[in-house]
C-alpha positions as CSV (number, residue, x, y, z in Angstrom):
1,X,12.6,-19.8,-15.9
2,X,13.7,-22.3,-13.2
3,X,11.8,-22.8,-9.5
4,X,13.6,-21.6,-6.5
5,X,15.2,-24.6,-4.5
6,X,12.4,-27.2,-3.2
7,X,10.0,-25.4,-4.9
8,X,7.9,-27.3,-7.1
9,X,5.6,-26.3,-10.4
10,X,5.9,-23.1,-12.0
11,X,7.0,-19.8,-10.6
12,X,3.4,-17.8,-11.0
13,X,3.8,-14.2,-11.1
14,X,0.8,-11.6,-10.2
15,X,0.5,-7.8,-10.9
16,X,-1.0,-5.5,-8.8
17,X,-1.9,-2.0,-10.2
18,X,-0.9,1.2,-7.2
19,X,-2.5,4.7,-8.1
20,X,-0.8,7.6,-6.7
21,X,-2.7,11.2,-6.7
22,X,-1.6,14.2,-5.5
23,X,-3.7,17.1,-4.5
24,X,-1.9,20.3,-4.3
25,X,-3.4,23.5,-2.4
26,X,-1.0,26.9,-1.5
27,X,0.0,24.6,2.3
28,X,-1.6,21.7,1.5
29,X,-0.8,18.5,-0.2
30,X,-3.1,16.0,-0.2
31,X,-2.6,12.3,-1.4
32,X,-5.0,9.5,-2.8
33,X,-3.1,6.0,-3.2
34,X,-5.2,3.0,-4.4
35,X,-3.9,-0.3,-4.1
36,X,-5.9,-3.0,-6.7
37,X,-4.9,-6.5,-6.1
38,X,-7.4,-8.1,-8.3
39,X,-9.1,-9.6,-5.5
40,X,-9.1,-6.6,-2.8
41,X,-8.6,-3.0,-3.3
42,X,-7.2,-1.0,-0.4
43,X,-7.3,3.0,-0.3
44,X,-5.6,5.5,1.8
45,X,-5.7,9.1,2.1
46,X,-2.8,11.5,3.9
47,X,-1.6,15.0,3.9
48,X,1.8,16.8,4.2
49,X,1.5,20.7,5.8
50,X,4.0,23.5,4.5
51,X,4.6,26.1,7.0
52,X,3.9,29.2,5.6
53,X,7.5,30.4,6.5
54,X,9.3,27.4,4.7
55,X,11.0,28.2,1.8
56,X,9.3,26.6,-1.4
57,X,11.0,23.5,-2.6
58,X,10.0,21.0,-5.4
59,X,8.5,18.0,-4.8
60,X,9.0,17.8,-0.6
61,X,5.5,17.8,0.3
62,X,4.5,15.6,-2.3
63,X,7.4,13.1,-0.8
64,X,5.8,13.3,2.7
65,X,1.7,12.6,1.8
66,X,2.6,10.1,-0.6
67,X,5.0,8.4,1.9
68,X,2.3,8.5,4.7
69,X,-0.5,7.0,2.5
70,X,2.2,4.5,1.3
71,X,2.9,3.7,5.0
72,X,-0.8,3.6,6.2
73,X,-0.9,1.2,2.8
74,X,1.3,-1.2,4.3
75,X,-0.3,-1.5,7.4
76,X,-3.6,-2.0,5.8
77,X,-2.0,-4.9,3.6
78,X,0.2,-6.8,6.3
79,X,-3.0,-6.7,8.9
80,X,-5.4,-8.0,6.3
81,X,-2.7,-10.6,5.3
82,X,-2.6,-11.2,9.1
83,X,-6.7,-11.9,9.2
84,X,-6.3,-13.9,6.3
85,X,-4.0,-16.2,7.6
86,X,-5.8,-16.0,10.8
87,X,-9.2,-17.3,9.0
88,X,-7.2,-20.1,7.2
89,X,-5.6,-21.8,10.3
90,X,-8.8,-21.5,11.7
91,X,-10.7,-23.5,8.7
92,X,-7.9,-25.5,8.7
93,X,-8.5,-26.1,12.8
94,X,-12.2,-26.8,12.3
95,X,-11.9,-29.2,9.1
96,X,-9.0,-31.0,10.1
C-alpha cells in the first residue's frame, strides 16, 4: 500500500468497535450505542415515540433512536476531538 501524496511512513490503520442496541416496548424504542476507540469509550442513549394511531411499519422507529444516539455520538466525538486539540496547542504553548 502506497502513502498519500507528501505523506511520509506507513499508512497506519485503527479499528474502532460501535455497539448498537435496540430496546423495543409497544410505543417505545429505546437505543444503546457504544462507541470503543481503544483509548476512550463514548455512550449514548435515545428514544423514538410511535403514536398510537400510526400505522405499524418495520424498522422506522428503530431508524429514528438509533439515528439520534448516532447523532448525539458525533457530537460527543468531534467536541472531545475539539478538547483534545485544545489541550495539545496548549502543551504545545507552554513547552515551546
Amino acid at each position: 500500500m502506497t502513502s498519500p501524496a507528501g505523506a511520509s511512513g506507513p499508512v497506519r490503520t485503527k479499528e474502532w468497535k460501535l455497539s448498537i442496541r435496540l430496546f423495543e416496548e409497544p410505543g417505545l424504542t429505546r437505543t444503546h450505542v457504544v462507541l470503543d476507540t481503544g483509548d476512550t469509550v463514548l455512550e449514548s442513549i435515545a428514544e423514538a415515540h410511535r403514536s398510537p394511531h400510526a400505522p405499524l411499519a418495520a424498522g422506522i422507529s428503530d431508524e429514528i433512536a438509533a439515528g439520534r444516539a448516532l447523532m448525539d455520538l458525533g457530537e460527543q466525538l468531534v467536541g472531545a476531538g475539539a478538547a483534545d486539540a485544545q489541550a495539545v496547542a496548549a502543551d504545545a504553548r507552554r513547552d515551546g
